[in-house]
C-alpha positions as CSV (number, residue, x, y, z in Angstrom):
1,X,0.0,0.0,0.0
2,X,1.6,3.4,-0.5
3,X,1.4,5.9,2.1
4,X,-0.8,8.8,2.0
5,X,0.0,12.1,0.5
6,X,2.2,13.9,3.0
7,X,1.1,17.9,3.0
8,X,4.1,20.7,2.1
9,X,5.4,22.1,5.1
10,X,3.4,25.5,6.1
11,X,5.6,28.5,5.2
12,X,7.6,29.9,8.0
13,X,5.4,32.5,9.7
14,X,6.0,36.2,9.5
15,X,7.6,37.9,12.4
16,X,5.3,40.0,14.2
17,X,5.7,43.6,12.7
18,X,5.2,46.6,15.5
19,X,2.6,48.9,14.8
20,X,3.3,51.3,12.7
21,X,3.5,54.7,14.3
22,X,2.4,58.2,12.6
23,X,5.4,60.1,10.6
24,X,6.6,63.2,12.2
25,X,3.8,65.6,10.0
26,X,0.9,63.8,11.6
27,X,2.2,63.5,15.0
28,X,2.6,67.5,14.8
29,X,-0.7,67.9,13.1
30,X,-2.2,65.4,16.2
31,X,-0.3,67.9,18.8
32,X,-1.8,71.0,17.4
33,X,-5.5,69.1,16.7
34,X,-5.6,68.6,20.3
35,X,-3.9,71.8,21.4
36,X,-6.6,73.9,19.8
37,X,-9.3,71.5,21.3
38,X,-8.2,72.4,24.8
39,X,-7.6,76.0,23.8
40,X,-11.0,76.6,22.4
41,X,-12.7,74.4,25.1
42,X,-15.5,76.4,27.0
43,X,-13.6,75.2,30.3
44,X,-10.5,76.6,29.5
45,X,-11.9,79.7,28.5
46,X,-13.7,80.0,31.7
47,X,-9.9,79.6,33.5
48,X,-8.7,82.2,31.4
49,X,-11.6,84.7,32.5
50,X,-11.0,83.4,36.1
51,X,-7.0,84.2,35.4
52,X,-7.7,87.4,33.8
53,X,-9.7,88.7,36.8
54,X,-7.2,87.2,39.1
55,X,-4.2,89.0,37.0
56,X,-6.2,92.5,37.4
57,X,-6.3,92.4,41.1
58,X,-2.7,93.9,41.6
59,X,-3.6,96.5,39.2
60,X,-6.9,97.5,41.9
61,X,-4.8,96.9,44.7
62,X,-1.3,98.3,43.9
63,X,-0.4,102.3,42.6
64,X,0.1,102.3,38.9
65,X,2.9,104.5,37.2
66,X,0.5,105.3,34.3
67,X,-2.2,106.6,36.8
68,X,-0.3,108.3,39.9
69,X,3.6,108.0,39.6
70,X,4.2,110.0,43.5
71,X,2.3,106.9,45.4
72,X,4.4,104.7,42.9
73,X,7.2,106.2,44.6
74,X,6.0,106.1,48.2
75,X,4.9,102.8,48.0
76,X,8.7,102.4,47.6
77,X,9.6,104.3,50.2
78,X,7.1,102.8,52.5
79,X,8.3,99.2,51.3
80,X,12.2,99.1,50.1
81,X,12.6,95.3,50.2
82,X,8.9,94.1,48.4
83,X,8.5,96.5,46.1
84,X,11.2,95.5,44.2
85,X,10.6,92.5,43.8
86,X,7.3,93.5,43.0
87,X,8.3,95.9,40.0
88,X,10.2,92.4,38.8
89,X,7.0,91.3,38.1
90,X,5.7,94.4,36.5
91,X,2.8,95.0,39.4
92,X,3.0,98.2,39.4
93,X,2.2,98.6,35.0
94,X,0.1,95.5,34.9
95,X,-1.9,96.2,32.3
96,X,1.5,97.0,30.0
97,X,3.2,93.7,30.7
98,X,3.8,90.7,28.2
99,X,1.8,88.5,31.0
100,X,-1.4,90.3,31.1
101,X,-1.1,90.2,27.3
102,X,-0.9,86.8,26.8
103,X,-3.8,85.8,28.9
104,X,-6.0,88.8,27.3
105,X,-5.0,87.1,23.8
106,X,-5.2,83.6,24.7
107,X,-8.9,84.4,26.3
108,X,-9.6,86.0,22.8
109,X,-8.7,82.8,20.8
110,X,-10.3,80.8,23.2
111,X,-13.7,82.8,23.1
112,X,-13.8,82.8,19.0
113,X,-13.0,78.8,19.1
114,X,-15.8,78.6,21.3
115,X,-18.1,80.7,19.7
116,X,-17.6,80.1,16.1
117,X,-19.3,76.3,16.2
118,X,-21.8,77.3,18.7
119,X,-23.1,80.2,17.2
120,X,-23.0,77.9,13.9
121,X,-24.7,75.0,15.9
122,X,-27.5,77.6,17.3
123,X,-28.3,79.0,13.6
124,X,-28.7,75.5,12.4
125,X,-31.2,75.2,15.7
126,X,-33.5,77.8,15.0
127,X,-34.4,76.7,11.7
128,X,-34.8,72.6,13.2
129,X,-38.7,71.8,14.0
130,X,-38.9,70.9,17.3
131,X,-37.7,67.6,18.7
132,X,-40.4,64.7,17.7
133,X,-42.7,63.7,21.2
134,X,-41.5,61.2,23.1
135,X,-43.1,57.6,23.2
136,X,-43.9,57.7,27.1
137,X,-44.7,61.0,28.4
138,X,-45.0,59.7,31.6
139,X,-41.1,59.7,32.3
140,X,-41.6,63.0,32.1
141,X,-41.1,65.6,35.1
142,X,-44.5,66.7,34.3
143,X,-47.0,64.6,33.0
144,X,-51.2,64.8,32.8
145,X,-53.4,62.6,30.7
146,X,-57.4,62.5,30.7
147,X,-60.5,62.0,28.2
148,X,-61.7,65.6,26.9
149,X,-65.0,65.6,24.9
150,X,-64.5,66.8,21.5
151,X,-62.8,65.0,18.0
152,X,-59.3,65.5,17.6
153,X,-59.2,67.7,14.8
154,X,-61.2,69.8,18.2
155,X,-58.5,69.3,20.2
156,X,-56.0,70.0,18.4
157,X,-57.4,73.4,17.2
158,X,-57.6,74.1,20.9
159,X,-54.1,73.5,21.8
160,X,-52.8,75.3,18.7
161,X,-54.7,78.7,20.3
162,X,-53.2,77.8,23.9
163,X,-49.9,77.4,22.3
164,X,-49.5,81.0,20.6
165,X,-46.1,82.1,20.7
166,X,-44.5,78.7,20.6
167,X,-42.3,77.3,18.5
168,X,-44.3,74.4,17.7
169,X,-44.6,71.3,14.9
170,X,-47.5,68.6,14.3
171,X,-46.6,65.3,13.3
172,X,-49.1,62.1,12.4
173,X,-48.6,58.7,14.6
174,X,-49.6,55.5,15.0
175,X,-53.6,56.2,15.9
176,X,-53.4,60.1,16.3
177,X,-51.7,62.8,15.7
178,X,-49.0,65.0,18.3
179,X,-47.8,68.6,18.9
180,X,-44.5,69.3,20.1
181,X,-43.4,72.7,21.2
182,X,-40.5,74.8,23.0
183,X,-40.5,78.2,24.2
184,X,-37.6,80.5,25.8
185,X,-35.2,80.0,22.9
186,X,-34.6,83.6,23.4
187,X,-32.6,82.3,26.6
188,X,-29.6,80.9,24.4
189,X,-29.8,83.6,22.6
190,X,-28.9,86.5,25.3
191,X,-26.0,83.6,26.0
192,X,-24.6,84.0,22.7
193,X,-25.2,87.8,22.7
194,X,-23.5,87.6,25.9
195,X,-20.2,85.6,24.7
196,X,-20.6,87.3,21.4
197,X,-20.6,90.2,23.0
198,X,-17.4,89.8,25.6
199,X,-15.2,89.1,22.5
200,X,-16.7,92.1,20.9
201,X,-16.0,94.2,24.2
202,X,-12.1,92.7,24.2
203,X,-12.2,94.0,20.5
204,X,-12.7,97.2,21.5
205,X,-10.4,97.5,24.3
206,X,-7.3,96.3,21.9
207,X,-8.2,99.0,19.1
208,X,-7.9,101.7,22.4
209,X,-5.0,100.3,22.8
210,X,-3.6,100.2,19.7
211,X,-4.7,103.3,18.1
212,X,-5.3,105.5,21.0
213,X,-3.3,107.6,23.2
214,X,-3.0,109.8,26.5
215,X,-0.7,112.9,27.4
216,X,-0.7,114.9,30.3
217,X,0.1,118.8,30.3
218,X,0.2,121.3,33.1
219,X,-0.8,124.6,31.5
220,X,-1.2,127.9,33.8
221,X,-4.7,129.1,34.1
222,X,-5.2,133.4,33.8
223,X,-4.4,132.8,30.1
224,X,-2.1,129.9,29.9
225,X,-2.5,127.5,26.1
226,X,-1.8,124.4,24.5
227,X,-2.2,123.0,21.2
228,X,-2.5,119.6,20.3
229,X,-0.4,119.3,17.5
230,X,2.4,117.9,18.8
231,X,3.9,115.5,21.2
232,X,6.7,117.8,22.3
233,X,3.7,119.8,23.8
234,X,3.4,116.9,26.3
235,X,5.0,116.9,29.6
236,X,3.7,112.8,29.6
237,X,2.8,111.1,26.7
238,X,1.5,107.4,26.2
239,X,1.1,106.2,22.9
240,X,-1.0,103.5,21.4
241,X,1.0,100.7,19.8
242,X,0.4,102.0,16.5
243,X,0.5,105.9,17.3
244,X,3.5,107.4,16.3
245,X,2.2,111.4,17.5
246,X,2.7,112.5,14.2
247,X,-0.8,112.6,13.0
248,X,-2.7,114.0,16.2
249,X,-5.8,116.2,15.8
250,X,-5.1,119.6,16.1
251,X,-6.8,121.7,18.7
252,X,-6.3,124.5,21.0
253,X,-7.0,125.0,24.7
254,X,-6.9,128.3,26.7
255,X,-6.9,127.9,30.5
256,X,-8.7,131.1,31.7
257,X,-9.7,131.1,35.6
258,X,-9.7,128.3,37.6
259,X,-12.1,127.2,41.1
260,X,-10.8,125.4,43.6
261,X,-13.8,124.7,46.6
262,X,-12.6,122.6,49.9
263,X,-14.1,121.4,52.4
264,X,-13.9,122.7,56.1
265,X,-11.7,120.2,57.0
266,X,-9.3,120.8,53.7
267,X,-11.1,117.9,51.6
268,X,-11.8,119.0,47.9
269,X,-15.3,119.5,46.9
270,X,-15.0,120.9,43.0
271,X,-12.6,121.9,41.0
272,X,-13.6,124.3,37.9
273,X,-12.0,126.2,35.5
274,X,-13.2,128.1,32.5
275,X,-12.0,127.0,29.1
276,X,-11.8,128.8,25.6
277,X,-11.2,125.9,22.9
278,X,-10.7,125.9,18.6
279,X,-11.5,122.9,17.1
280,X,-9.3,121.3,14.0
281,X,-11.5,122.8,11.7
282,X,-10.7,126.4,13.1
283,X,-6.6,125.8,13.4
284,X,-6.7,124.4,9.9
285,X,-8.8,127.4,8.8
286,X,-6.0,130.1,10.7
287,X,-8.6,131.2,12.9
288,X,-6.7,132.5,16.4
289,X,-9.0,134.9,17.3
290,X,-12.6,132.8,18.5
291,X,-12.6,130.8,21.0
292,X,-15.2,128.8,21.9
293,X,-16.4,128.9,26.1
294,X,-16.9,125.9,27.6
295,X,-16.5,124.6,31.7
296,X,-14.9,122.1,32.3
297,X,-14.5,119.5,36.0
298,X,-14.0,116.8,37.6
299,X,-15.6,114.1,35.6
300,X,-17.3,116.2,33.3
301,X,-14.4,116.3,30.6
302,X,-14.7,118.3,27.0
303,X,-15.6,115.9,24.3
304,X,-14.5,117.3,20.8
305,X,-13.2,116.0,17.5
306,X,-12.4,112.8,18.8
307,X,-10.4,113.4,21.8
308,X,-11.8,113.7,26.2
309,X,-10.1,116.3,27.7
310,X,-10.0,116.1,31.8
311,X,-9.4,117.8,34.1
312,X,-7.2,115.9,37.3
313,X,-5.4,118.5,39.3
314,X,-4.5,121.7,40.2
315,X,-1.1,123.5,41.7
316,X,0.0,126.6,42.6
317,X,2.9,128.5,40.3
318,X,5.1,131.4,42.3
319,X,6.0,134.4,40.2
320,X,9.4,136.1,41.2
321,X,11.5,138.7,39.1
322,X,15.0,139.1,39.1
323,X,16.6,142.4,39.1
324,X,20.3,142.5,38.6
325,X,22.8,145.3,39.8
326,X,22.6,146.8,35.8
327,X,19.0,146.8,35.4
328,X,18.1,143.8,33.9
329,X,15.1,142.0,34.6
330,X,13.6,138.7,34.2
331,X,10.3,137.0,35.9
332,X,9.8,133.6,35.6
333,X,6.6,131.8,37.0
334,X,6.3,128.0,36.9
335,X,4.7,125.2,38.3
336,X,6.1,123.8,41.6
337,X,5.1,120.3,42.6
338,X,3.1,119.9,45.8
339,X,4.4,117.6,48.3
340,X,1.5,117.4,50.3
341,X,-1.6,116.4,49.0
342,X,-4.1,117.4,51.6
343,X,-2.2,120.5,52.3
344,X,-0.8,121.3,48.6
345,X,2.4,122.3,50.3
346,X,4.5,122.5,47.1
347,X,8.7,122.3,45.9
348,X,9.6,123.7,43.4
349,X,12.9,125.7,41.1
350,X,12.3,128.6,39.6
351,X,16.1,129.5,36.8
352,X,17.3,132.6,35.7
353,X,20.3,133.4,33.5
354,X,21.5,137.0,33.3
355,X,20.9,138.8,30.5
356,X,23.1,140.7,28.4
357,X,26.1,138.7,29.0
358,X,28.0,137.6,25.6
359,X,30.9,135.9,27.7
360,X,29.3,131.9,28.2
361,X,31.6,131.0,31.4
362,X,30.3,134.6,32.7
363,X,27.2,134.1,31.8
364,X,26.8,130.0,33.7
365,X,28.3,131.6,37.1
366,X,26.0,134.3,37.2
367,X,22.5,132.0,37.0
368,X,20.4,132.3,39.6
369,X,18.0,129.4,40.9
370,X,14.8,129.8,43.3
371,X,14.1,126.6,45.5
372,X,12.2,125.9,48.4
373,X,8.5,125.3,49.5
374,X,5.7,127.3,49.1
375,X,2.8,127.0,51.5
376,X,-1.0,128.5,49.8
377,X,-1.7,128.6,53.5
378,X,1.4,129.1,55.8
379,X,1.9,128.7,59.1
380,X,3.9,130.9,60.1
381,X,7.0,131.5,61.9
382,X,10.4,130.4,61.1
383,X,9.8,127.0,59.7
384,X,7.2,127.4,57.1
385,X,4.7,124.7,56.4
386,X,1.2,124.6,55.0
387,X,-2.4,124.2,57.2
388,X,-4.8,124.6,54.1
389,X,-5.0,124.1,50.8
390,X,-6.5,127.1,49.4
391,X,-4.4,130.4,48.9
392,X,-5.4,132.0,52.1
393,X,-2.1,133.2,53.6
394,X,0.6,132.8,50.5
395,X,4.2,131.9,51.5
396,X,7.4,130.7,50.3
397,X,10.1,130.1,52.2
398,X,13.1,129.8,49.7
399,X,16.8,129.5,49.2
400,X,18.5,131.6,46.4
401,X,21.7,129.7,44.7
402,X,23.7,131.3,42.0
403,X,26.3,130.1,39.6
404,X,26.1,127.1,37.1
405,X,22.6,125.8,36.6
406,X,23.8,123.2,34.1
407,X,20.7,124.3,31.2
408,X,23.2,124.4,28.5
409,X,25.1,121.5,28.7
410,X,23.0,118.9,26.7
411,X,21.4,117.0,30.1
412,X,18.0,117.0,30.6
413,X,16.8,117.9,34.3
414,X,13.9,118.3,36.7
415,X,11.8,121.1,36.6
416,X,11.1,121.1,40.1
417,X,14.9,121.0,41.2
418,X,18.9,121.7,40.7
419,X,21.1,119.4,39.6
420,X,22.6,118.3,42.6
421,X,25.6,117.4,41.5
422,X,26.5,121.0,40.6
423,X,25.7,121.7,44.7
424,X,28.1,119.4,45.6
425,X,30.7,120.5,43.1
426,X,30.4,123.9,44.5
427,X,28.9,125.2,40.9
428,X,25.9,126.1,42.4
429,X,26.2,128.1,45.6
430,X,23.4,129.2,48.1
431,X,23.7,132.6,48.6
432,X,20.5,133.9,50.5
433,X,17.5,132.3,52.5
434,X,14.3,133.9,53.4
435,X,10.8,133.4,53.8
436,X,8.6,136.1,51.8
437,X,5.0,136.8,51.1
438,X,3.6,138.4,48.1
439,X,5.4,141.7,47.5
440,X,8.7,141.4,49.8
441,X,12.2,141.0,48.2
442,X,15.4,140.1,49.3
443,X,18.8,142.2,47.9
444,X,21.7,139.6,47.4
445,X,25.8,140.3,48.2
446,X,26.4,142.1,44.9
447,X,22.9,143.9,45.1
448,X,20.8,141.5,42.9
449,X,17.1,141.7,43.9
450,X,15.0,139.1,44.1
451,X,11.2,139.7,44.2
452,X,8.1,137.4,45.3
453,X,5.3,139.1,43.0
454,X,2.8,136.3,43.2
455,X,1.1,133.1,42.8
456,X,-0.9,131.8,39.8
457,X,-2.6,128.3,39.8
458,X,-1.8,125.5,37.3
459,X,-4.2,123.1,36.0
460,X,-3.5,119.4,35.0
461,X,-5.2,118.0,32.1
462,X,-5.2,115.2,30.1
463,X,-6.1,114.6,26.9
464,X,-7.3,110.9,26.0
465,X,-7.9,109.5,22.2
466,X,-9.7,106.2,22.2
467,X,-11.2,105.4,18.6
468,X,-12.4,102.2,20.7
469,X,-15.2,103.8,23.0
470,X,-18.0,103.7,21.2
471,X,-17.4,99.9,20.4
472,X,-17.0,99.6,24.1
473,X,-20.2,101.2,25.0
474,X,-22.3,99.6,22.5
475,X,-20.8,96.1,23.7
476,X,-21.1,96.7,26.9
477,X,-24.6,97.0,26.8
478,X,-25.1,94.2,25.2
479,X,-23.2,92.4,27.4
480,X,-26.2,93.4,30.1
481,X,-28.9,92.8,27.6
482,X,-27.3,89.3,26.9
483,X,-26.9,88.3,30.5
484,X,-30.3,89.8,31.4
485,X,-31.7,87.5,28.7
486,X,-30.1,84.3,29.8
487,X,-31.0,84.7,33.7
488,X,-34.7,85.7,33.1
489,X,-36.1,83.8,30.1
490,X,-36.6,79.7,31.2
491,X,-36.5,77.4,28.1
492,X,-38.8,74.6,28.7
493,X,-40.5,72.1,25.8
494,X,-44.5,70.9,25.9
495,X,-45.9,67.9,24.2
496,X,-49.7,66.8,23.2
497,X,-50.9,63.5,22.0
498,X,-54.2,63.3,21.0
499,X,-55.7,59.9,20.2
500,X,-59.4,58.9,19.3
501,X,-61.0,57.4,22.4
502,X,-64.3,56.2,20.5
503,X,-67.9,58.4,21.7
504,X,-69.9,58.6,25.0
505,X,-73.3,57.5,25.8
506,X,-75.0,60.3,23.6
507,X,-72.7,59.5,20.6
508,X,-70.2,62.4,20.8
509,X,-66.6,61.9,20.2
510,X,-64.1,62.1,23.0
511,X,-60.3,62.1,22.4
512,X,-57.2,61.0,24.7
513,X,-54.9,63.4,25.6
514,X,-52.0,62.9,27.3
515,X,-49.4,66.0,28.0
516,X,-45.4,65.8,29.0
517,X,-43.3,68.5,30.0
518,X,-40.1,69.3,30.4
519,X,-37.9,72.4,31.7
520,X,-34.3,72.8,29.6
521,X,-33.0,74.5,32.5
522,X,-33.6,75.9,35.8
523,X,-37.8,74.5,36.5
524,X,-38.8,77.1,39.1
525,X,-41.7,78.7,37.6
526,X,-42.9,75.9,35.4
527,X,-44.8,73.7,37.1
528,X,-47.4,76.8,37.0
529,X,-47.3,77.0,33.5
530,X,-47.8,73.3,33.0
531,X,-50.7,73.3,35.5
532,X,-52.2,76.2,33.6
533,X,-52.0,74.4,30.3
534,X,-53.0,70.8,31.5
535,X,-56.3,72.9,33.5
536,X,-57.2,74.5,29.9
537,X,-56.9,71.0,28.3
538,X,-57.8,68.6,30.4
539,X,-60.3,70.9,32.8
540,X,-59.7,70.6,36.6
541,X,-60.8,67.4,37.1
542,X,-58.0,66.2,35.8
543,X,-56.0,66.9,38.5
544,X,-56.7,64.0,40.1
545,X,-54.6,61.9,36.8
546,X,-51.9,64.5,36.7
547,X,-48.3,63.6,38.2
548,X,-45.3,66.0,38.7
549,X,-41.9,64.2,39.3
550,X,-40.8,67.4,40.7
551,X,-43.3,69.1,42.7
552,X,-45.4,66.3,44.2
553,X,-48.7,67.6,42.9
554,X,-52.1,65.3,43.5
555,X,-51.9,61.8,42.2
556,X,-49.2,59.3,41.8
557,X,-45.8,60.6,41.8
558,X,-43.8,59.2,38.5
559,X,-40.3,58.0,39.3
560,X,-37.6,60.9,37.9
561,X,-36.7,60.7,34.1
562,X,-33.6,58.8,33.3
563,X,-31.1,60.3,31.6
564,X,-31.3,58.7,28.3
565,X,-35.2,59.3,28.3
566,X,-35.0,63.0,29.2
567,X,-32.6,63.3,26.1
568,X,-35.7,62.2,24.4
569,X,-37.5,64.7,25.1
570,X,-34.2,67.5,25.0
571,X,-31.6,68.2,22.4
């Protein structure tokens, strides 16, 4: 017998081969994929709000050099080792740091990822037909059924009147017919006009910030101007990102009196000063001579041709003249810088060089430089301070130095003081000290006199561009609408079925209804309206039928909805 066939050997089996993964172009794509998921997830916005807010708290709690640079400074004094460290951090400009940026930006990416598909999502809603009726109504957190007399083409009609106003849809079933409806869609949308609106507000803010500006000028009230035509009119100036100050719109401002009104107890109560003011159509035209009135105080600024002018503060300015042993005469008046701000005791340098004098070396060691305090209110007596800060009792109590001032030698220096390095040099030597009231003068060694005259006030004002505002405003408001939408309006969804339920002892038709509702969000309210419904339907002998899974009303109380079932009857 010959053997049986033998089978060819099975090939050698494959080795196992890993699993292949992506190449380095769809890893990356996978990274950034789930990188802009996170990003534009409504949770992460929500920490970026929450960061944003918690960012701005320094800037509530802390001075800020852009708003008041002298508590910037005593906050310093007050604190040598923390602040510091602080300023490291930027806490005391938070609003201008690369930090606060970021999280303003990222919350802005975050907001348009999350509002893009849902505002795409809630267009496609509004033109859906409400969501088909559920097969058991009685899962429902509100739920009535009962035997009304009347066909069902009746009964419907009926619930089509009680339904005004709702969204509603009829579709045919298996032995009647059923109305679904949904009211309150206005509730989702005041919370996309509120999200929609945020982003909006944020828009706004960043065009302030890029195309706006703010400077601050100190101009001399009894006549003192300024023009906006320049930055170099400035004594601060804080441009927008893209503002480069050479396309500002011109205007003109003349200070004429100024109001200061205190309290008893030295606490301002108004400040006012009377303005005249050209607009850019009158500086274009050369006009010089009209001014236009206006009053202007504390938050009440002037609004014109684009720009807020405010008024923030006040000072006083001593006037002194100069009379040297030739003749020659020079009065300077300028702004001193109070020290004290209940009191408004100021500091302050007023600088004089000689005139006449061709020689330069001559003419740097015989400057003359007024420092000192001046007190609106003095004291009195040898030490002079203020006790008021209106110009009751006019003092200055002030130390006359003469030689090199240092105003020609390219360096920029304070206003309100000497360079002190020329004091210690011996440059700059103190040649007199006095205290004087308006009208006395002092006569030097080499018979230089040097009169107080007397004091006119300063005004601080600040003009502010913001090409944003009006954005702001308008988003603002409907940030309020939005909110006020989505925290009144309750969304909740009602569902008839009406089947045939044969004819009574006289013959007439009756009809089955059974009735389901169900609150999208917060119920408090709705039980009411599903009472009132079910009572115009049913009558109120059905009460005795009806069941509420929330509120425990008459009858048997159905077990809550689960969730799968509830989705049913929702999105």
């Amino acid at each position: 017998m010959s053997s049986p066939p033998t089978a060819p050997p099975a090939p050698p089996e494959a080795p196992a081969q890993p699993p292949r993964r992506p190449g380095g172009g769809r890893a990356v794509l996978a990274v950034l994929r789930n990188a802009w998921r996170g990003l534009t997830s409504m949770r992460t916005a929500l920490v970026l709000l929450f960061l944003l807010a918690l960012a701005s708290l320094p800037g509530a709690l802390l001075p800020q050099r852009s708003l008041n640079q002298q508590l910037v400074d005593q906050y310093f004094a007050d604190y040598p080792r923390l602040a510091p460290l602080l300023d490291k951090i930027g806490a005391f400009e938070i609003f201008a740091t690369p930090w606060f940026a970021a999280i303003y930006l990222l919350l802005m990416i975050s907001l348009v990822g999350c509002l893009t598909p849902r505002s795409l999502e809630y267009l496609r809603a509004m033109r859906q037909k409400p969501v088909a009726t559920p097969r058991n109504l009685a899962r429902m957190p509100h739920h009535a059924e009962g035997v009304v007399d009347g066909a069902s083409d009746e009964v419907l009609a009926r619930v089509r009147g009680l339904l005004k106003g709702w969204r509603r849809a009829e579709r045919e079933e298996a032995g009647g017919r059923s109305v679904s409806a949904e009211r309150g869609f206005l509730r989702e949308t005041g919370n996309l006009v509120f999200h929609v609106s945020l982003v909006g507000l944020l828009v706004g803010i960043a065009v302030g910030k890029l195309f706006g500006y703010e400077g601050q000028v100190i101009v001399l009230a009894n006549g003192g101007q300024f023009c906006n035509t320049s930055i170099l009119g400035y004594d601060s100036f804080r441009p927008g990102l893209r503002v480069d100050g050479t396309e500002l719109d011109p205007f003109c401002l003349e200070v004429g009196s100024f109001t200061a009104e205190y309290l008893p107890n030295g606490q301002p109560e108004q400040y006012t000063a009377q303005l005249g003011y050209q607009t850019a159509d009158d500086v274009r035209s050369g006009d010089t001579a009209t001014w236009r009135p206006d009053t202007l105080s504390v938050n009440h600024p002037l609004r014109l041709d684009g720009e807020r002018v405010y008024l923030l503060n006040h000072g006083y300015a001593p006037r002194f003249t100069v009379t040297w042993p030739d003749g020659q005469q020079r009065t300077g008046e300028i702004q001193w810088q109070p020290v004290d701000a209940t009191t408004y005791l100021s500091q302050g340098a007023t600088k004089f060089e000689r005139p006449g004098i061709a020689d330069d070396a001559t003419r740097q060691k015989s400057s003359i430089a007024i420092t000192g305090l001046f007190a609106p209110t003095s004291s009195g007596g040898q030490v002079v301070t203020s006790t008021f800060p209106d110009l009751l009792a006019p003092e200055a109590a002030i130390d006359v130095l003469r030689g090199d001032l240092g105003l020609d030698d390219g360096r920029g220096q304070s206003i309100f003081s000497v360079d002190q390095a020329k004091v210690d040099s011996g440059e700059l030597v103190r040649v007199a000290r006095e205290n004087l009231v308006p009208g006395q003068e002092i006569t030097l060694d080499d018979g230089t006199r040097v009169r107080f005259d007397d004091v006119t006030q300063w005004v601080a004002l600040q003009v502010s561009h913001d090409p944003g505002q009006v954005t702001v405003l308008v988003f603002a408001i409907l940030v309020l609408l939005g909110l006020g939408l989505s925290l009144s309006v309750k969304r909740r969804r009602f569902w008839v079925r009406v089947v045939p339920a044969g004819e009574d002892a006289d013959g007439r038709p009756r009809s089955r209804v059974e009735l389901g509702g169900l609150a999208r969000t917060d119920r408090a309210g709705y039980g009411e309206e599903f009472d009132r419904l079910r009572a115009e339907l049913l009558g109120p002998a059905a009460a005795t039928t009806a069941t509420t899974a929330t509120t425990g009303t008459t009858g048997t109380t159905a077990p809550p909805a689960p969730a799968s079932q509830r989705q049913d009857g929702g999105d």
